[in-house]
DRENMARBA-263037 format. One record per residue (C-alpha): x, y, z; residue in one letter; residue number from 0. Coordinates in steps of 0.001 Angstrom, whole numbers, plus 500000, padded with zeros to 6 digits. Example, Ala and Ser with C-alpha at 12.3 -4.5 7.8 and 13.67 -1.06 7.14 Angstrom:
R     c1     c2     c3 residu num
R 512300 495500 507800      a   0
R 513670 498940 507140      s   1
***
This chain:
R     c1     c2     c3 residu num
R 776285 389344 286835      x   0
R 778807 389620 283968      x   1
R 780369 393030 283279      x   2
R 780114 394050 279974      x   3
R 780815 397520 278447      x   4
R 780950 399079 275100      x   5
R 784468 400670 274015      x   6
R 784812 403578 271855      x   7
R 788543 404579 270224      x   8
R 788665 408426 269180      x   9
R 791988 410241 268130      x  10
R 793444 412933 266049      x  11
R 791507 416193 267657      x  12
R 788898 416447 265100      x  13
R 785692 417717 266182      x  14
R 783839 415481 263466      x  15
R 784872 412055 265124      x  16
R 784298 413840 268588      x  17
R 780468 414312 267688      x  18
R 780286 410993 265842      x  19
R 781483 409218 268798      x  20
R 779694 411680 271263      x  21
R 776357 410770 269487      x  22
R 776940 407417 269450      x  23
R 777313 407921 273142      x  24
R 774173 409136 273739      x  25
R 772185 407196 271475      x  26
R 773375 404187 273526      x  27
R 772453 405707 276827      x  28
R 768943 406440 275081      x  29
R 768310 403251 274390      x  30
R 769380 401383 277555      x  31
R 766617 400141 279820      x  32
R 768711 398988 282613      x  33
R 771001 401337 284017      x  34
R 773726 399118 285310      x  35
R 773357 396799 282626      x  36
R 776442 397937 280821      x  37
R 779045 400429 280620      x  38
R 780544 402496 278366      x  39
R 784635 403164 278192      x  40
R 786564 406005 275770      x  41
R 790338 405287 274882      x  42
R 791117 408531 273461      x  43
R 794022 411296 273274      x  44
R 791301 414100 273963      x  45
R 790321 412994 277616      x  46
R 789586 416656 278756      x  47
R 787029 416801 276047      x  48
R 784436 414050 277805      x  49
R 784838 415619 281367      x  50
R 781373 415134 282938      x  51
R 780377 412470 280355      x  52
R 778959 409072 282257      x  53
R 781913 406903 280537      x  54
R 785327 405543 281989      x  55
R 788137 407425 280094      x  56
R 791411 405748 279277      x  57
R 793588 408892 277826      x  58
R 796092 407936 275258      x  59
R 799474 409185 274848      x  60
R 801115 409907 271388      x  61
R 803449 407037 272630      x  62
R 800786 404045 272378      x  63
R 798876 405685 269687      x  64
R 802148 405416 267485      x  65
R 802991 401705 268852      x  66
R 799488 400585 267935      x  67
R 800189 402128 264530      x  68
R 802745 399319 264261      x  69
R 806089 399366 262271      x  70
R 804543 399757 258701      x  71
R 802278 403017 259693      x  72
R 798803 401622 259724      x  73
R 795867 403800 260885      x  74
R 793334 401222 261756      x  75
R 795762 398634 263447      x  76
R 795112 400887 266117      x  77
R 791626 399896 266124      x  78
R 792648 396353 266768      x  79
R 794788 396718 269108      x  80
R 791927 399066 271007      x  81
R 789754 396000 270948      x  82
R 792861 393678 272150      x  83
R 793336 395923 275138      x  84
R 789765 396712 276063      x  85
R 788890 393306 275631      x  86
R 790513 392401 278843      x  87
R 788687 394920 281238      x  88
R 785176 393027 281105      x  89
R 783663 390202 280740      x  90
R 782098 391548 277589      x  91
R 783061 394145 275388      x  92
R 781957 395564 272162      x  93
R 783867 397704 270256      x  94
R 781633 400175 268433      x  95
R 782874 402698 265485      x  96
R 782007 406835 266084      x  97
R 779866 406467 263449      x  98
R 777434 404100 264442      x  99
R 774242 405177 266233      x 100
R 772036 402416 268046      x 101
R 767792 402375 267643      x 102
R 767526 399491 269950      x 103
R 769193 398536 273545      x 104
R 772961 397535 273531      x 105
R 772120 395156 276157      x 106
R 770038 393081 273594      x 107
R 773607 392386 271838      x 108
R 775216 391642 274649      x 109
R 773301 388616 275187      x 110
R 774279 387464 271615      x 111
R 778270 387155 272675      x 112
R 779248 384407 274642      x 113
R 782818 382211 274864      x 114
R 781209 380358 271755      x 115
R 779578 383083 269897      x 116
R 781473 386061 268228      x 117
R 779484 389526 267715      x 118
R 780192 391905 264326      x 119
R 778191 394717 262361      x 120
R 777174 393305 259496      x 121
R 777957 389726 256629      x 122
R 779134 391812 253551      x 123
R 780764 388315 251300      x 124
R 782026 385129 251097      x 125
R 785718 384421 250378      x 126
R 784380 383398 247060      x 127
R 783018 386742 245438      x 128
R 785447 389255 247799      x 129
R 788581 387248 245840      x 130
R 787242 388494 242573      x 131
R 786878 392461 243327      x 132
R 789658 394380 241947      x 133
R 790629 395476 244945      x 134
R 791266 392218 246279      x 135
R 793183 389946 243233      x 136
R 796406 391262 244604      x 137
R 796081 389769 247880      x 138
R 794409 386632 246922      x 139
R 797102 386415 244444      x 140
R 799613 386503 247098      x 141
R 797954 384033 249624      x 142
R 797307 381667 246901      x 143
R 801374 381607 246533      x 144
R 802073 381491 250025      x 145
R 799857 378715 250478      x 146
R 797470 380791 252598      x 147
R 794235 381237 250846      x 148
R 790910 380811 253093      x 149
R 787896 378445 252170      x 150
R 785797 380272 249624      x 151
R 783064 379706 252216      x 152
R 785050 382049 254565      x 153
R 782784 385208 255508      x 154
R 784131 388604 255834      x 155
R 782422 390810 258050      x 156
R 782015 394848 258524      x 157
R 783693 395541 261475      x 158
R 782031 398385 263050      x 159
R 780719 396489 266142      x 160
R 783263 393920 266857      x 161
R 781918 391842 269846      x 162
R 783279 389060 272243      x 163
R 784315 388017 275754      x 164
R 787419 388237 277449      x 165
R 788127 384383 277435      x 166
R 788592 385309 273217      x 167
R 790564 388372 273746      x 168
R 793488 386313 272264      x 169
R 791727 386356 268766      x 170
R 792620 390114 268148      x 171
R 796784 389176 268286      x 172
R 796147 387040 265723      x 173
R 794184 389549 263713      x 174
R 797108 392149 264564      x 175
R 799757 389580 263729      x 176
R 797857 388858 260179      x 177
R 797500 392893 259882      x 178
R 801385 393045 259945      x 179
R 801886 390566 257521      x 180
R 799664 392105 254936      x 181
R 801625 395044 255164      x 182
R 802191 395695 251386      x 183
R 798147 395891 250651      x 184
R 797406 398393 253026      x 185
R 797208 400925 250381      x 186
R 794389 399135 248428      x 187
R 792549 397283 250710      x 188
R 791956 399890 253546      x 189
R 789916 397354 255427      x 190
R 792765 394764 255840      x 191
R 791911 395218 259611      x 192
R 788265 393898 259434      x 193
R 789344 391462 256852      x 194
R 792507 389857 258895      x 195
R 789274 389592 262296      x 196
R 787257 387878 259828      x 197
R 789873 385667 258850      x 198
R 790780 385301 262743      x 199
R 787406 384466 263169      x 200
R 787375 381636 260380      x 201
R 785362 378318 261923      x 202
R 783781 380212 264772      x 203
R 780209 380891 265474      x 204
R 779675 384478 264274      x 205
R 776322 386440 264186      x 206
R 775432 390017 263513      x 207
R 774324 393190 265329      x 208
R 772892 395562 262256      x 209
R 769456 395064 263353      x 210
R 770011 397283 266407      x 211
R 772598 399832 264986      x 212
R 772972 402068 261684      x 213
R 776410 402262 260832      x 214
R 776326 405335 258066      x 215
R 780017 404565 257371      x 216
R 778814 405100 253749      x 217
R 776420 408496 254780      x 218
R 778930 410330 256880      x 219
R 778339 413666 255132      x 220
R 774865 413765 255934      x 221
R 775232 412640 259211      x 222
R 778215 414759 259970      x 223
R 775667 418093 259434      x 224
R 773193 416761 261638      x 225
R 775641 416171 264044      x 226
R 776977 419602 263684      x 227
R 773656 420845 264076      x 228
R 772849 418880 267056      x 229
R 776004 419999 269345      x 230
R 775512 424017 268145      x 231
R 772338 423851 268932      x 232
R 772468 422175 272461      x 233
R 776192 422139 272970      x 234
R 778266 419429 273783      x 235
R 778681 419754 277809      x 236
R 776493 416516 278825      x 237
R 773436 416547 280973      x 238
R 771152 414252 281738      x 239
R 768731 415267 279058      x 240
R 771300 414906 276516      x 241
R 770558 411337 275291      x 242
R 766524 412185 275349      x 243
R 767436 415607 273298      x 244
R 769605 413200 270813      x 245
R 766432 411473 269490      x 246
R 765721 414813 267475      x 247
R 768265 413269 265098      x 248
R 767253 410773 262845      x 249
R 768872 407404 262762      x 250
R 768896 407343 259348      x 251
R 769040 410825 257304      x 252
R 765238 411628 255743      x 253
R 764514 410630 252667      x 254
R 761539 412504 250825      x 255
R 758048 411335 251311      x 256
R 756107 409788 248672      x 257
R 754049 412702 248003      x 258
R 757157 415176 248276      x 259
R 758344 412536 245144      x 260
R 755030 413146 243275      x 261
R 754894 416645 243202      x 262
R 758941 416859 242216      x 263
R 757563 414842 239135      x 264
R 756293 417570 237159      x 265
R 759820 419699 237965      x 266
R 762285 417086 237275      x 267
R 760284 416194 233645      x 268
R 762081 419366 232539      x 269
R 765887 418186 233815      x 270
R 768083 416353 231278      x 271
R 768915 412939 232498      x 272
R 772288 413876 233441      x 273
R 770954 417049 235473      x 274
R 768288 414866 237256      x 275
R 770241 413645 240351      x 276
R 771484 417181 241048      x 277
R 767875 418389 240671      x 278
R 766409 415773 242795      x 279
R 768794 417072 245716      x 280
R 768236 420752 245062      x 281
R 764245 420165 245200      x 282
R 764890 418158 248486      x 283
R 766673 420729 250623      x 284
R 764344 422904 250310      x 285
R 762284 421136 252826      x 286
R 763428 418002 254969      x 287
R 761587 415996 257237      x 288
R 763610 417122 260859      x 289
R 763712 418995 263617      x 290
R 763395 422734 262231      x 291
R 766845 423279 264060      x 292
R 768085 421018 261999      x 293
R 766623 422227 257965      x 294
R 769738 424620 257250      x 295
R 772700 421553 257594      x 296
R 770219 419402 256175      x 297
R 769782 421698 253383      x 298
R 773097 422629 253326      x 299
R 774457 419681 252962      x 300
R 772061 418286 249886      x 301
R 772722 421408 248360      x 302
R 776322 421527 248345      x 303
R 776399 417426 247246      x 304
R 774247 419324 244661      x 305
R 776313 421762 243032      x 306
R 779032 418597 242998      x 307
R 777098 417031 241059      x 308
R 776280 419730 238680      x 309
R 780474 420618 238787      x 310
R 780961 416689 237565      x 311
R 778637 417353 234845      x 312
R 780483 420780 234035      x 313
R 777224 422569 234307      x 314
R 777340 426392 232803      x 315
R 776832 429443 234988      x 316
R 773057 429380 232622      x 317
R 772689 425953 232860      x 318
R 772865 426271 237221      x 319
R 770886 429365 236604      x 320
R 768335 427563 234774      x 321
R 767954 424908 237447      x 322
R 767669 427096 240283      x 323
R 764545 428695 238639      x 324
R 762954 425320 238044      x 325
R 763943 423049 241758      x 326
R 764391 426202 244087      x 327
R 761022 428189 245562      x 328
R 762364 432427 245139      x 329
R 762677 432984 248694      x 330
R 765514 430154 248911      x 331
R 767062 430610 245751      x 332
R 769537 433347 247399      x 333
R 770911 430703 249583      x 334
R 771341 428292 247238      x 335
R 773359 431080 244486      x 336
R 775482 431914 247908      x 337
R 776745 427932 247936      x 338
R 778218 428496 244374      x 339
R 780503 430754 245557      x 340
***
């Protein structure tokens, strides 16, 4: 039987990337049917952190964490070169962000990765419209000099599962070796590290994993307070009904119901059009479909993207006033007022 494991990079110290990747962690064990039918390895500078977890840790010193920042100070090169490294321990590995959570078995992705088959999160564009964003003319600009510009066909792919064997390990040195030379767009193009794989990648068979995993790369606030909530509520030493206990949080963070939209109606009739948004939020905190353990971050964090909102829209002390009394039941409208603060 082939070994495969899933590898997790976490550095820095900060407790929100130690629940991300901590959930992550036990949404995979959730979901795993087999027991032996994968494992699950941590490359992180926070080793003592996991003690008692069921994953092999690989501690990282400040010496390889600034290495794998490379010469021109890149944060995610170290990602690559996590995924160049781990790459070699199994026969399969995929690389999973923290902030991914999986609703269906790892194992069934597994099976998608062979020596002729790559593995990655999710298609986001072809060469063709990605050379036209703003954020990319510079850089297309500057391949199309050097002589270096891809097929428009060429597809770039999310890299928050990055999948393959260890036969195609070598692919990530040429991803790191493109991620050097592409030193002077780091600032603009943060993702030059999932764009240089995709590039790597270029002519191989590549499919796509996002109908097993939410990656809520563009969410993490909400997510972030449920993970808070989860780990103060339960704590974070692990236990074996940890990954069961996980399932209280939702993959994906509740959206209101259909009725809960119908009986906003009559509420939000009375909110300008550029109040509305902030309204919408400030009726939905007030009740949200979870685990009751979970309503206060929920609410908390709706509310405070809330009064953001509001803030943007330089909203008066009367005007907030006046809201609260239309979107907020009495008994809550204390809490809310105590967020303004």
């Amino acid at each position: 039987m082939d070994s495969s494991h899933l590898l997790y990079l976490l550095y820095g110290g900060n407790a929100v990337y130690r629940q991300e990747a901590k959930l992550s962690i036990l949404s995979a064990l959730r979901e795993r049917r087999v027991p032996d039918s994968f494992t699950i390895t941590l490359m992180t500078d926070e080793p003592q952190t996991f003690e008692g977890w069921p994953v092999t840790v690989i501690a990282l010193s400040t010496e390889t964490l600034a290495q794998w920042k490379g010469a021109y100070g890149y944060t995610h090169r170290r990602k690559a070169c996590a995924i160049a490294a781990g790459a070699k321990l199994a026969d399969k590995t995929i690389f999973v962000d923290t902030d991914t959570v999986f609703f269906k078995d790892p194992a069934l992705l597994f099976e998608r990765i062979s020596d002729q088959q790559y593995l990655m999160d999710e298609f986001e564009w072809e060469w063709a419209e990605a050379k036209l964003r703003a954020d990319y003319v510079a850089f297309s600009d500057e391949l199309i000099a050097n002589g270096k510009a891809p097929a428009d066909s060429l597809k770039l792919y999310n890299s928050g599962i990055c999948g393959m064997t260890r036969a195609n390990a070598g692919l990530l040195d040429k991803a790191i070796a493109l991620i050097d030379e592409w030193n002077g767009h780091y600032a603009k193009l943060h993702t030059i590290e999932q764009i240089a794989v995709s590039f790597a990648m270029a002519g191989t068979n590549v499919v796509t994993a996002n109908d097993c995993i939410h990656h809520y790369y563009s969410k993490k606030r909400y997510h972030h307070t449920m993970n808070q909530g989860f780990f103060d509520h339960h704590g974070e030493r692990y236990h074996a009904d940890l990954p069961t206990l996980a399932a209280t949080v939702p993959v994906h963070f509740p959206k209101p119901s259909l009725l809960a939209k119908v009986k906003a109606q009559p509420r939000l009739i009375a909110v300008s059009k550029a109040f509305r948004p902030a309204a919408k939020l400030m009726i939905q905190g007030q009740k949200v479909a979870t685990a009751e353990y979970l309503q206060p971050y929920c609410r908390k964090a709706l509310w405070v993207r809330a009064i953001e909102l509001l803030r943007q829209k330089h909203a008066t002390a009367r005007k907030i006033e006046h809201l609260i009394k239309i979107c907020i039941a009495p008994a809550q409208q204390a809490e809310f007022r105590a967020l303004l603060n």
